[in-house]
C-alpha positions as CSV (number, residue, x, y, z in Angstrom):
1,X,21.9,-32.9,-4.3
2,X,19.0,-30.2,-4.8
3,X,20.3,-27.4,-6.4
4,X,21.7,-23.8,-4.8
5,X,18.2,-22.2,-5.5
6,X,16.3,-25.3,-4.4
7,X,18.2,-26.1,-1.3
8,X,18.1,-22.3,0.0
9,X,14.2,-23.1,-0.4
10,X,14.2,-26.2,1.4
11,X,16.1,-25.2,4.2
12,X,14.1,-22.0,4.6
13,X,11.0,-23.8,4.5
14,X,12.0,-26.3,7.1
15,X,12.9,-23.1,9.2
16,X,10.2,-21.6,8.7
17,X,7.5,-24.8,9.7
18,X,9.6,-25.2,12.4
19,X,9.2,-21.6,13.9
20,X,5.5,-21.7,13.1
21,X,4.6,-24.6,14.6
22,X,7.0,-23.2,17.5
23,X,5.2,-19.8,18.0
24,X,1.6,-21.6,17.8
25,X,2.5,-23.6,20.6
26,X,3.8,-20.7,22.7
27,X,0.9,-18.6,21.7
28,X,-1.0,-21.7,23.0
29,X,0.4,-20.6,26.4
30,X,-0.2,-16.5,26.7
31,X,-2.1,-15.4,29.2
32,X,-5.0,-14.1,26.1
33,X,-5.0,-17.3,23.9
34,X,-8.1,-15.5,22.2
35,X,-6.3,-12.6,21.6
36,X,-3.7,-15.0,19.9
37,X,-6.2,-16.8,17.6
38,X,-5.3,-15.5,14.2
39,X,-1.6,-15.6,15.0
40,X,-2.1,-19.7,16.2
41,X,-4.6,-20.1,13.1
42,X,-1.4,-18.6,10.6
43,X,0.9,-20.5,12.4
44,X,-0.2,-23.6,11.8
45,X,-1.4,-23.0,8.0
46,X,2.4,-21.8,7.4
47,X,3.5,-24.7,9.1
48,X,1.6,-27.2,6.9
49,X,2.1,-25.7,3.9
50,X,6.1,-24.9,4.3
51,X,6.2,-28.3,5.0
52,X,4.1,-29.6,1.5
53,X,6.5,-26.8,-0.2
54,X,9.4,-28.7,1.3
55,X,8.8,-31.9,-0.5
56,X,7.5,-30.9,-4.1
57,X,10.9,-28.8,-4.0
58,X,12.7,-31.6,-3.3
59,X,11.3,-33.7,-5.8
60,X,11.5,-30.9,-7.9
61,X,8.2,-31.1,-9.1
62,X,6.4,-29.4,-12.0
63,X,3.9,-27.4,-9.5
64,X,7.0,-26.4,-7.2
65,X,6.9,-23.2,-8.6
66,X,3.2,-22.3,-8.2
67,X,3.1,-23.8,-4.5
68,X,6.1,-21.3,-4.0
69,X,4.2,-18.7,-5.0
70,X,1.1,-19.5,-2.4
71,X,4.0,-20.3,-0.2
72,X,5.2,-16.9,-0.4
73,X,1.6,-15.3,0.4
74,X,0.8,-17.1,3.5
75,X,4.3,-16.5,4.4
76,X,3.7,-12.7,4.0
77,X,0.6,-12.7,6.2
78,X,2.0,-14.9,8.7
79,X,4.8,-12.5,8.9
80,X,2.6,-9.4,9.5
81,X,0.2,-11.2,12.2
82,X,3.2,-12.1,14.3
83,X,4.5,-8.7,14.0
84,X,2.0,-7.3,15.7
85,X,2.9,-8.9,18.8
86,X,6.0,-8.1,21.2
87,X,6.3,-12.1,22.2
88,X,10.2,-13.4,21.2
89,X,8.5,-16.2,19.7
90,X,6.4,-14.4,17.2
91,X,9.1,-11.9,16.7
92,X,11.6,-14.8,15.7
93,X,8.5,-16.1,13.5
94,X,8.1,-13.2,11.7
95,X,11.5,-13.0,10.9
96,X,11.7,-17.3,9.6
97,X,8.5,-16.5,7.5
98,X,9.6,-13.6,5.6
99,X,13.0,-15.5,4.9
100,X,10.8,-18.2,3.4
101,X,8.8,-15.8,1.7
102,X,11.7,-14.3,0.0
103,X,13.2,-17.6,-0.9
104,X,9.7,-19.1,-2.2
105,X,9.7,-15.8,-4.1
106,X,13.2,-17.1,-5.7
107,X,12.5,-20.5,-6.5
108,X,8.5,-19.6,-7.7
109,X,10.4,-17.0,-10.4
């Protein structure tokens, strides 16, 4: 069993891919995809990478703590390019990635 820190960081990682990969798919399906392409790029590079987070926490790996700290960054920006846009599904991302960035920030120390 992970422990408290490392399970509050695995859990919102998992939250976090899965509201990314979520709002890129949506975004997929506005009626300006172009004007969706930074949000959709984001997406899917906090997707991947909350996912690789997700498993060298688990393992609790030795570079954990400096992937949490990337984590945390791309997080961050993933959080601000889906605040700019009213959509529920970017609004709900925004809100899984800073939770991740928060709990990245945690477990990086």
């Amino acid at each position: 069993m992970p422990r408290p820190t490392h399970q509050a960081c695995l859990e919102a990682c998992n939250a976090c891919a899965a509201a990314c990969n979520h709002c890129a798919a949506s975004c997929l399906e506005e009626p300006d995809v172009k004007a969706m392409a930074a949000c959709i790029a984001l997406d899917v590079d906090c997707a991947a990478l909350c996912r690789t987070v997700a498993g060298f926490v688990a393992r609790d790996s030795r570079f954990a703590g400096p992937l949490c700290a990337l984590c945390a960054e791309v997080c961050d920006a993933c959080a601000q390019e889906c605040g700019r846009h009213p959509t529920d599904h970017c609004r709900h991302c925004a809100e899984a990635c800073r939770r991740c960035a928060e709990a990245c920030r945690s477990m990086a120390g």
